[in-house]
C-alpha positions in Angstrom: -8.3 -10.1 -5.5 -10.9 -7.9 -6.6 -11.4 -4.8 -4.7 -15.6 -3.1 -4.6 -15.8 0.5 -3.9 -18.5 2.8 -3.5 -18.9 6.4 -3.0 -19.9 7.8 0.7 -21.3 11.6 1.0 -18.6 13.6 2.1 -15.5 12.0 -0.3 -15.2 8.7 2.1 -14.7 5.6 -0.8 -14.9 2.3 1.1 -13.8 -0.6 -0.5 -13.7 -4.3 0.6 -11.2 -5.9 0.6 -7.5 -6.4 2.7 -5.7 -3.7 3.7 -2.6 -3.4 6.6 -1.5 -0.3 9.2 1.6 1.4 8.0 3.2 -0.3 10.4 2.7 -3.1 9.1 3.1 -2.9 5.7 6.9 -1.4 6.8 7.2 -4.9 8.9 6.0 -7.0 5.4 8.4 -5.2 3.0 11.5 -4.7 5.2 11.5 -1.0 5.8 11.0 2.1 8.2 7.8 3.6 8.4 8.9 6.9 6.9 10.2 4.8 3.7 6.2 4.0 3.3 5.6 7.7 3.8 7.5 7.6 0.8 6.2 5.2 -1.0 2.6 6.2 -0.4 3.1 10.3 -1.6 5.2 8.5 -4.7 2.0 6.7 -5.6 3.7 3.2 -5.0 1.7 2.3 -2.2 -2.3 2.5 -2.1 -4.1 3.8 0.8 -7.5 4.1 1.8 -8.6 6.1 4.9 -11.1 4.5 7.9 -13.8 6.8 9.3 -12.0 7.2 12.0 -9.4 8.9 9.9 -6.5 6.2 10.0 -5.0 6.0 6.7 -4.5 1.7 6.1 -2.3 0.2 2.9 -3.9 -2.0 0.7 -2.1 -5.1 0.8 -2.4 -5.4 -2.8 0.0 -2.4 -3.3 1.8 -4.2 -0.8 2.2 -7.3 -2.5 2.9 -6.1 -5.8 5.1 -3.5 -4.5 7.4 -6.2 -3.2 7.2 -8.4 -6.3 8.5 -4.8 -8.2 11.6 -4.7 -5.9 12.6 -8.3 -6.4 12.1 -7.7 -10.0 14.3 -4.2 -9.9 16.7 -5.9 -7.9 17.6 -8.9 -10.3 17.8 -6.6 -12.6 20.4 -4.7 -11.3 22.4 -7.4 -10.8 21.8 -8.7 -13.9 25.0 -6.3 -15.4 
């Protein structure tokens, strides 16, 4: 899925395109809402803020961050 974005005064970038509250993004991957804290200041997870302030995860970080943990996982046990 392709994701536009555009430029709004003040720094706002709004893009179209899915995104998720933390919430549930921590409900879709199986962990605890500080774990996407995590994930988010790490850079694994995208965000993109609403003008109302509310930070939202792009599900496409969601997604592909999921498909990375199956991925780490087999590989793992793969030894």
């Amino acid at each position: 899925m392709e994701s536009i974005h555009s430029e709004l005064p003040g720094g706002f970038e709004t893009r179209i395109g899915r995104s998720v509250s933390l919430d549930h993004a921590a409900q879709i991957l199986g962990v605890s809402r500080r774990t996407i804290y995590n994930r988010i200041r790490e850079g694994r997870l995208q965000t993109v803020r609403t003008l109302g302030g509310s930070q939202r995860v792009l599900i496409e970080s969601v997604n592909g961050g999921r498909d990375r943990e199956s991925f780490e996982t087999r590989d793992r046990t793969a030894d």
